[in-house]
Steps between C-alpha positions, in 0.01 A plus 500: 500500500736793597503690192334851499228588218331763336231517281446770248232602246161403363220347739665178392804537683266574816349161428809267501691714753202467764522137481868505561423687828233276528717207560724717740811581232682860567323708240287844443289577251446844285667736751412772268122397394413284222669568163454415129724677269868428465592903550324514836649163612870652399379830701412220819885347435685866481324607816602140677830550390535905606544624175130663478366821685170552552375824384206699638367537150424136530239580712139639400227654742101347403226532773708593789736195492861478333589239258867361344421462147833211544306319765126397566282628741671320816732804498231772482451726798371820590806699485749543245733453767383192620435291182885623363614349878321224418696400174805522629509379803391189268807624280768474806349141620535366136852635453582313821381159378608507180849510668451130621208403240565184327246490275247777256238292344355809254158407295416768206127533430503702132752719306224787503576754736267853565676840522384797695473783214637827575812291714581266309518271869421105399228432758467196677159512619213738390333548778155528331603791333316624170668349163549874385825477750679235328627385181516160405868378362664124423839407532724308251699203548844734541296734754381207745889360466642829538307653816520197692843395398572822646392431830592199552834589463442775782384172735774359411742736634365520825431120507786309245311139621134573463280274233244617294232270371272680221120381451221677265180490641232269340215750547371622134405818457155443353448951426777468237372207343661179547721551203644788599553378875671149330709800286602669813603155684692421190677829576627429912546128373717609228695767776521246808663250248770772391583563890522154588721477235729800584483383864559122497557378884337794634156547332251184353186491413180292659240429260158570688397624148516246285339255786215690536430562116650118413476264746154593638326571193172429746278808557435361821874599577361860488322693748105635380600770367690245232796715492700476829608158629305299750626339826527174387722679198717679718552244744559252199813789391625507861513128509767518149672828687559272791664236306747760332562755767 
């Protein structure tokens, strides 16, 4: 009941780490806005653990407001100024709880990422900005291993003790085709397995995944729009995260 949480990642990880403040456990969720690529997730860990600086050329202008193309619109504000404050005074309050964290529950939505042309800066959110802005890239098994393997070792330095439970996110992305989304799980399935493996003791791996797709092979598991997962789903998931965490 003591333990201190937080949640990273897909709208997933927002799901499962409401309910755990829900039932009054220690835990935050998405300090940094909602993520779904691993590359924007490790970018979330290097700034928890200090060893990321926020650049003003993460920042774009667009109808009088400023935005953080590394965070969602939470952070936006009228003033360059003001919306780089923002992110880090979220920075310096993360770096201080990771200190005494205990545990980093991450959840990885897809191994497609979108990169601001011209920059080359991996974008976390969009912002409604025109598709002309951005190219569309996947990573590899080795890349989604590599990046985050990277920063977890950073989080590990500042916090030796801290556990990191690893969950891909059951929501299909429908655009690609559901072949191609079941190609790009494969892909952060493949990767989580190959961390848990190099980090036995300090990193495992929940399966809210395979649940959703296996156990409740019911579409009225799913919300209407047949893709996400319905309340009775989710709550079904927290139930079997209860009985393991």
């Amino acid at each position: 009941p003591d333990s201190k949480m937080c949640f990273l990642g897909s709208c997933f990880a927002t799901h499962i780490g409401t309910r755990m403040m829900e039932v009054g456990l220690n835990a935050h969720v998405n300090p940094f806005g909602v993520l779904y690529n691993p590359i924007s997730v490790a970018v979330a860990c290097d700034l928890m653990s200090g060893r990321h600086t926020i650049s003003k050329d993460s920042f774009f202008e667009d109808n009088g407001m400023w935005h953080s193309w590394l965070n969602d619109s939470s952070f936006s504000s009228e003033s360059l100024e003001s919306a780089l404050a923002n992110v880090e005074k979220v920075c310096r309050k993360e770096h201080e709880r990771l200190k005494t964290l205990d545990y980093l529950f991450i959840t990885l939505g897809t191994n497609r990422y979108y990169e601001l042309i011209g920059s080359g800066l991996v974008v976390s959110n969009c912002h409604k900005q025109p598709d002309r802005k951005f190219v569309e890239k996947q990573m590899t098994v080795d890349e989604v291993v590599n990046v985050l393997q990277q920063s977890l070792n950073k989080l590990w330095s500042v916090s030796p003790l801290l556990k990191v439970v690893i969950t891909v996110s059951p929501y299909r992305y429908a655009k690609y085709g559901f072949h191609e989304s079941q190609l790009g799980k494969a892909v952060l399935l493949l990767a989580v397995d190959e961390l848990c493996r190099r980090n036995q003791g300090k990193c495992m791996y929940f399966p809210a995944y395979e649940i959703l797709l296996d156990e409740l092979r019911d579409y009225r598991f799913y919300a209407e729009d047949m893709l996400h997962p319905s309340d009775v789903a989710v709550n079904y998931i927290w139930e079997k995260f209860q009985e393991v965490c």
